[in-house]
C-alpha positions, 0 to 999 in steps of 0.5 A: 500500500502507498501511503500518499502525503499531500503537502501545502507549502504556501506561496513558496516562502519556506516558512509558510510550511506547518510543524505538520508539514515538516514532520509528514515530509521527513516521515515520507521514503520519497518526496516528489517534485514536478517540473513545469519546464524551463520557464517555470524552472523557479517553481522546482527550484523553490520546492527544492529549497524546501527539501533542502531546508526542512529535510533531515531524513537522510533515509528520504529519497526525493524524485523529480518528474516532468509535469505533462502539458495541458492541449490548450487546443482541446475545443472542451476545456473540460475534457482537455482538462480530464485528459491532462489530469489522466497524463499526470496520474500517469506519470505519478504512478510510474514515478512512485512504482519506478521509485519505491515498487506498491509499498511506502509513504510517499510526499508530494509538495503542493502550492498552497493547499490541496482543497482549494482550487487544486486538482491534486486530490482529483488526479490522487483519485485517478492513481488510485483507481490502479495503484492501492492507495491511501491520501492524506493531506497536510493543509497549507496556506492558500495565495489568499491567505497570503494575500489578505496578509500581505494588504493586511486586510480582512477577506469579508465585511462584517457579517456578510458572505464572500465568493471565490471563483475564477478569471474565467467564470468573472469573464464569462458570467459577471459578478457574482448575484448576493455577495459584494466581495469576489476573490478570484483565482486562475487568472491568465486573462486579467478579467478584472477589466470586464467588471463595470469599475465604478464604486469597486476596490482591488487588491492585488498580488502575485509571488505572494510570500517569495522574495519578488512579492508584488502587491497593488491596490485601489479604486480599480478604475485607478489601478486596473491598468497599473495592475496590468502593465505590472504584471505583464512586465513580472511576466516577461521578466520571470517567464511565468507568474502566479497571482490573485486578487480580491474586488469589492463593491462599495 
């Protein structure tokens, strides 16, 4: 049986990792890393920090694996999104029998938490339909935690409720019907810039808890092109970006 240890790491910033964290992660035979090609080389290097900074096990392997890529050509983004999940339960199971063989407790670093807007807990069911297999999960710090911290501000008004959703659920269906405050996560497109500006407030992050942290805020009708013209610039920059962001309405 293979014993999987879903791990949040937060943001990247090492000290984002729990007691929990530390303790399933040298408890672990093999720690696995996924690589998300050259232009995101940043993202391995960083959960290699953590292994060299919190691993002291001197008996735990750590493997690295290339992440396949999505078809963004797959005229159904659910099912491109079904195959994609499919190729990396794929290579996980490969990798951890190639590794260790059917038995040992095995550690996958996670960015954020495994619960909210993450698949890996989908692609876990996946391994798990051939491979014997029992997930535990080690929660972490989500990019909107990190977020809030960093604005120093709270996620919702006093005594009312908050959505989370995503850039492409923003674009193609609006603000949200019952809720003032809208956090939104998996934005490629800065789709803030289809919401109507007036009365609306945003706060902005990207690298949230890495060195390169960049935060913006303001009347969005004020900071939405600041927002974009940073970000597009972070972009080129590093070769990738991670950010998230919150809008408000009065």
């Amino acid at each position: 049986m293979i014993e999987l240890h879903l791990i949040g790491i937060g943001t990247g910033n090492p000290d984002h990792l729990t007691l929990q964290a530390i303790k399933a992660l040298n408890a672990a035979d093999l720690v696995l890393i996924p690589r998300k090609g050259e232009t995101k080389a940043d993202l391995a290097g960083l959960r290699r920090q953590i292994c060299d900074t919190m691993l002291t096990n001197p008996a735990t392997r750590v493997a690295e694996f290339d992440l396949p890529v999505r078809d963004a050509a797959n005229p159904s983004y659910r099912k491109g999104v079904d195959d994609w999940h499919d190729a990396i339960a794929g290579v996980w199971k490969e990798t951890i029998l190639g590794e260790i063989g059917h038995d040992g407790r095995v550690a996958l670093l996670v960015w954020g938490d495994p619960s909210l807007y993450d698949s890996t807990l989908r692609i876990a069911g996946r391994v798990g339909r051939t491979l014997p297999l029992a997930v535990r999960v080690v929660p972490g710090i989500t990019s909107l935690q990190a977020l809030t911290a960093a604005h120093a501000i709270p996620l919702n008004e006093l005594g009312e409720p908050f959505i989370v959703t995503t850039g492409r659920q923003l674009r193609d269906h609006g603000w949200p019907a019952g809720v003032r405050t809208v956090a939104v996560m998996l934005d490629g497109e800065c789709s803030f810039e289809s919401v109507a500006p007036e009365g609306v407030t945003i706060w902005w992050g990207a690298y949230l808890g890495m060195a390169d942290e960049l935060i913006l805020s303001g009347p969005l009708s004020e900071t939405a092109g600041r927002i974009v013209a940073t970000r597009a610039a972070a972009r080129e920059r590093h070769g990738w970006i991670m950010d998230i962001y919150i809008l408000c309405r009065g």
